[in-house]
N, C-alpha and C positions, 0 to 999 in steps of 0.2 A: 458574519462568519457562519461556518456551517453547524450542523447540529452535533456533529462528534456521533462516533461510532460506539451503537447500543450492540448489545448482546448479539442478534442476527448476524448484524453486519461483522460481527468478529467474527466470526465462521465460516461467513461466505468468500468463494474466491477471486480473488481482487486482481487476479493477470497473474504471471508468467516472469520469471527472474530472464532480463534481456542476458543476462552472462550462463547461466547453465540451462533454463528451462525448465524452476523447478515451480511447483505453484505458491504462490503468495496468499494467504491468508489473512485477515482483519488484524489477528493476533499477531504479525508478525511488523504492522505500524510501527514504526519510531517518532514519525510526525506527520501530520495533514494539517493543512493549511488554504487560504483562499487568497489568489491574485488583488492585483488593486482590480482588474479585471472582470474580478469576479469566479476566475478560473478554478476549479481545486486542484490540488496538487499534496501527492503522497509520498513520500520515501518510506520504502520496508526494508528489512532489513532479511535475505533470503536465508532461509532455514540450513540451504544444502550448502551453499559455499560460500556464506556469512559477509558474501556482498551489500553494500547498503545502494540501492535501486532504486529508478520509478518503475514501480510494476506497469508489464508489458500486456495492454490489452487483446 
């Protein structure tokens, strides 16, 4: 699994709310996770219109 998001990565911008366009933030994670795949995958939860999302790269 992955290393889990450190301080950096909480602040950096992670894409783009597919519903308003607002930016996503590290801090705005609910959960990240890795495929059997090996794939990662994140849902955030968007600040501006409190959709829960995969940030839109």
């Amino acid at each position: 699994m992955g290393t889990g998001m450190n301080g950096d990565s909480q602040r950096s911008l992670l894409g783009s709310c597919p519903d308003c366009d607002a930016g996503l933030m590290g801090t705005d994670v609910l959960i990240q996770y890795e495929t059997r795949a090996g794939q990662e995958r994140i849902f955030a939860e968007c600040p501006a219109c409190r959709s829960v999302v995969h940030p839109a790269y």
